[in-house]
C-alpha positions in Angstrom: 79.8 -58.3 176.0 75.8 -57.5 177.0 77.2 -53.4 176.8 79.0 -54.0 173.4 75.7 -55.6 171.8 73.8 -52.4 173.6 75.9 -50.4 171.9 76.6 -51.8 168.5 73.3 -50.7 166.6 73.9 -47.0 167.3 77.6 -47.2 166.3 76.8 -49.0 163.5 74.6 -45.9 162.5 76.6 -43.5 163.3 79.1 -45.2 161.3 76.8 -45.1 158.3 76.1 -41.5 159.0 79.8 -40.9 158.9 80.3 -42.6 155.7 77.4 -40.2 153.8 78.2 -36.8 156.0 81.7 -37.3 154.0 80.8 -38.1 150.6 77.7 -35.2 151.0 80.6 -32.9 152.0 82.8 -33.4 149.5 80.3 -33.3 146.6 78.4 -30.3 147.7 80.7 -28.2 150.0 78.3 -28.3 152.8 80.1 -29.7 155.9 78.4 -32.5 156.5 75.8 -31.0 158.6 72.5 -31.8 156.8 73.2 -35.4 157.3 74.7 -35.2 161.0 71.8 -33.3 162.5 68.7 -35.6 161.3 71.0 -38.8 161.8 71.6 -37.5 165.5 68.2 -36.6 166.7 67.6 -40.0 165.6 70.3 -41.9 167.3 70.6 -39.8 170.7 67.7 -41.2 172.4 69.3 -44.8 172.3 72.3 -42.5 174.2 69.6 -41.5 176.7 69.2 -38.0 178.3 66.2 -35.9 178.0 64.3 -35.3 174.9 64.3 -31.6 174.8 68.0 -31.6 174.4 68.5 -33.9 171.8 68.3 -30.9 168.9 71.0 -29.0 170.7 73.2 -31.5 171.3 72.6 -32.9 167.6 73.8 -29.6 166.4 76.3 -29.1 168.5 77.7 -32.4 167.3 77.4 -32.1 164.1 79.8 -28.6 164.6 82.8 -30.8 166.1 82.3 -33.2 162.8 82.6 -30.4 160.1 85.7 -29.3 161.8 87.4 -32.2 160.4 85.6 -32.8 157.6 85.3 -29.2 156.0 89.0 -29.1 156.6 89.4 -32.7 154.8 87.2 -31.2 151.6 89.1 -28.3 151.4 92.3 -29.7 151.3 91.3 -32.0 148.8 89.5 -29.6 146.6 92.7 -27.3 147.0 94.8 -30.2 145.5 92.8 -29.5 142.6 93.2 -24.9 142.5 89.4 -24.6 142.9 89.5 -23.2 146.5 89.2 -18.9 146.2 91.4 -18.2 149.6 91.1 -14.5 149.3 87.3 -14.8 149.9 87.7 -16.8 153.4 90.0 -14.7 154.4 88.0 -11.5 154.2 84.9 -13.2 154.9 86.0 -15.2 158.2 85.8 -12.3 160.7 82.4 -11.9 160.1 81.7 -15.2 160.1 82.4 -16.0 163.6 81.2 -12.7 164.7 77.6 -14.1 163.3 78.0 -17.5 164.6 78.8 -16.2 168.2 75.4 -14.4 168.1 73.9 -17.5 167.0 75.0 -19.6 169.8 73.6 -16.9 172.2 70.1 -16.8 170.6 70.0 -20.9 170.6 70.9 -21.2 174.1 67.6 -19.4 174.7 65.4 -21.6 172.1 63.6 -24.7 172.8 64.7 -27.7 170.3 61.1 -27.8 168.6 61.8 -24.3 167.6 65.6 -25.0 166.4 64.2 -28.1 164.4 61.4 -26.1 163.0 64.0 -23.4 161.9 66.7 -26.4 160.4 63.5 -27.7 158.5 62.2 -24.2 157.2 65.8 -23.0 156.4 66.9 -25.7 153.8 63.5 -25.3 152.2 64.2 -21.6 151.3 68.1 -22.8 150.6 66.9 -25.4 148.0 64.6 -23.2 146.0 68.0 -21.4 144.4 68.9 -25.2 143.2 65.3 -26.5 142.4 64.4 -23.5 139.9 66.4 -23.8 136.6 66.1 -19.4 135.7 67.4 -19.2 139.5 69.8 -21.8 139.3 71.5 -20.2 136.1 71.2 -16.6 137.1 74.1 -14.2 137.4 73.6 -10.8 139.4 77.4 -9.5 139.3 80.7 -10.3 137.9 82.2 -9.7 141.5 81.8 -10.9 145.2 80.0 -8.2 147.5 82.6 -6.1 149.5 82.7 -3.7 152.7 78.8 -3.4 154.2 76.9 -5.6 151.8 79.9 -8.3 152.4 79.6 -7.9 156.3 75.7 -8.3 156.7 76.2 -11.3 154.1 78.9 -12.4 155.8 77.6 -12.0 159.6 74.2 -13.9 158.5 75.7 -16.8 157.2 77.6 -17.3 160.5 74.6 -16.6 162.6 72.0 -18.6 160.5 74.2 -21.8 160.1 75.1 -21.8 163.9 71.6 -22.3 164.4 71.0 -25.3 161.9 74.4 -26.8 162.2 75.5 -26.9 159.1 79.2 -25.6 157.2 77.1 -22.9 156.0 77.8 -24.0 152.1 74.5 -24.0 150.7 74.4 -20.0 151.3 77.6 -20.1 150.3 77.6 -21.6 146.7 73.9 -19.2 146.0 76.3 -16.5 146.6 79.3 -17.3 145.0 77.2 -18.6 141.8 75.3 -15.3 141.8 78.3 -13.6 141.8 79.7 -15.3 138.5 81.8 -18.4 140.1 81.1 -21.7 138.8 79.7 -24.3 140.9 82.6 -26.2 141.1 84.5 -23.3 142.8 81.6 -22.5 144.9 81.2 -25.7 146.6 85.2 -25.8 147.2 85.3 -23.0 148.5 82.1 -23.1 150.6 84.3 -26.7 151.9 86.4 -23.7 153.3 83.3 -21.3 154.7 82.5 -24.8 156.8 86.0 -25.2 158.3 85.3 -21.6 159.7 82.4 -21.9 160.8 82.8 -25.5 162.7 85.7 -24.2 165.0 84.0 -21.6 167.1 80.6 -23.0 166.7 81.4 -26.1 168.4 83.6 -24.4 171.2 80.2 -21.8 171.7 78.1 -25.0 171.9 80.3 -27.0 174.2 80.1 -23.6 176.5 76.4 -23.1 176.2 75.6 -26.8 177.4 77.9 -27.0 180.1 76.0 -28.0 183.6 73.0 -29.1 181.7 70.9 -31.4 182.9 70.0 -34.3 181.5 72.4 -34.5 178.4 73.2 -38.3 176.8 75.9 -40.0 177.4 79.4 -39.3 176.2 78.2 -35.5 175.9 80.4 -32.2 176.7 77.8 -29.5 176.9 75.8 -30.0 173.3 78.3 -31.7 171.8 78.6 -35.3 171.8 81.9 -37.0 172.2 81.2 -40.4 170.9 78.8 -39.4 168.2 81.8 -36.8 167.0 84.5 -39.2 166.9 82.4 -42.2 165.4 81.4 -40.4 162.5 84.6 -38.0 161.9 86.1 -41.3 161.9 84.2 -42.7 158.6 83.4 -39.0 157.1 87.4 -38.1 156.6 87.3 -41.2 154.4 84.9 -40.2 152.1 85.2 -36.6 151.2 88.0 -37.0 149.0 85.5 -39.0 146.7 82.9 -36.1 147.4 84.9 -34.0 146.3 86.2 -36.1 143.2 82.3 -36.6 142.4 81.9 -32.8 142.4 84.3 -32.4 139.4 83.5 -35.0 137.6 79.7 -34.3 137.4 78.2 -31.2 135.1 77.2 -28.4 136.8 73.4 -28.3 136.1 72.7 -32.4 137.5 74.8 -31.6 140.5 72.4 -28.1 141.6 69.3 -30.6 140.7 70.6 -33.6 143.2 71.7 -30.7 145.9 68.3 -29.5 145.7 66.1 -32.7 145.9 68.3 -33.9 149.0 67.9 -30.7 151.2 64.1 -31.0 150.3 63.7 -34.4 151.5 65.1 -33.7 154.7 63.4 -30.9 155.2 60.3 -32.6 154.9 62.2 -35.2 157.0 62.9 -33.0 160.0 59.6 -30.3 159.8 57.8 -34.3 160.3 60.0 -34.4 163.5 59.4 -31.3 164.8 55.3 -31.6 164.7 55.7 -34.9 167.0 58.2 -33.3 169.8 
């Protein structure tokens, strides 16, 4: 019983974490991953292990949790024709090729630097959402093929294997330059995040294999209880994500994507300056 009451403040987070990674996927195509890492470098310490893995294994966590929950927006948005399936499928080998380079440069970085580069990433992602002449501007009717659609491709993978994240915020700025509305953006960008999830969170289980001093219930960086408690609420609300997404006008919905990845940006760069 003593164990269960140990236990049962960080579950009940994680529960909580669950419930928002799900609805935040659903409404804005991102995986989930914005609110798993920050809710995980919070909660990991009460799992013990040592500090200086707590970013890595936040991250790689937050991988195994998009896997189901990208996969649960998708479907849903599908049920609705906005998901563009011709664009994952010629953007996905790319994709993992970036986010196996990823996973090799993080294993080399300490987790003040990968918490200063989640923090100073979403900044520069929000800006597209936070500025209304950015926000409405259209560079082509098309979506970028052959070189220009491999380096695109190739750094979405890498960049979001280092932050954790579905990799939709990229996703949607591209896809709205490119003359899709945001609607189809974000459910297709639920799809960029299923791609994304599956071989970052076997590279991260790989790279933290052995290492010592991981918390409890962890394989390599990615935690087992932490994944399963929070996959377990998250697949419940990303259908009503996504039925928020297409019920809201376009312009309110860029505005609320942008204020939320500033706030926890200025969340985690607060983090970072106190490891």
């Amino acid at each position: 019983m003593s164990l269960v009451l140990a236990w049962a403040p960080v579950i009940i987070a994680m529960l909580a974490a669950g419930l928002f990674a799900g609805f935040a996927a659903g409404l804005f195509g991102i995986g989930g991953g914005f609110v798993v890492v920050p809710a995980m470098i919070a909660l990991l310490p009460l799992l013990g292990g040592a500090k200086g893995e707590y970013t890595h294994v936040a991250i790689g966590t937050s991988f195994a949790t998009i896997v189901v929950t990208a996969l649960r927006s998708t479907l849903s948005h599908h049920k609705r024709g906005a998901v563009d399936f011709e664009i994952l499928k010629t953007w996905a080998p790319w994709i993992i090729l970036g986010v196996g380079i990823g996973v090799l440069l993080a294993q080399r970085m300490t987790g003040q630097t990968l918490t200063f580069i989640f923090a100073g990433g979403i900044v520069l992602m929000s800006i597209n959402f936070l500025v209304p002449k950015l926000a409405r501007r259209q560079v082509s009717d098309t979506m970028p093929t052959g070189l220009p659609r491999a380096a695109i491709a190739g750094g979405l993978g890498l960049f979001s294997s280092l932050l954790g994240i579905g990799g939709g915020t990229v996703a949607v700025i591209v896809m709205t330059l490119c003359g899709r509305t945001i609607h189809k953006a974000i459910a297709t960008a639920s799809g960029f995040g299923f791609i994304i999830a599956v071989p970052g969170t076997i590279g991260w289980i790989l790279i933290g294999l052995g290492k010592p001093g991981l918390p409890v219930g962890s394989l390599g960086y990615v935690n087992v209880l932490g994944a399963v408690v929070i996959t377990s609420m998250s697949i419940l609300t990303a259908p009503l994500g996504v039925a928020a997404a297409h019920a809201l006008p376009a312009e309110p919905l860029k505005r609320v994507f942008g204020v939320y990845l500033l706030f926890i940006a200025g969340v985690m760069a607060n983090r970072a300056l106190h490891m």
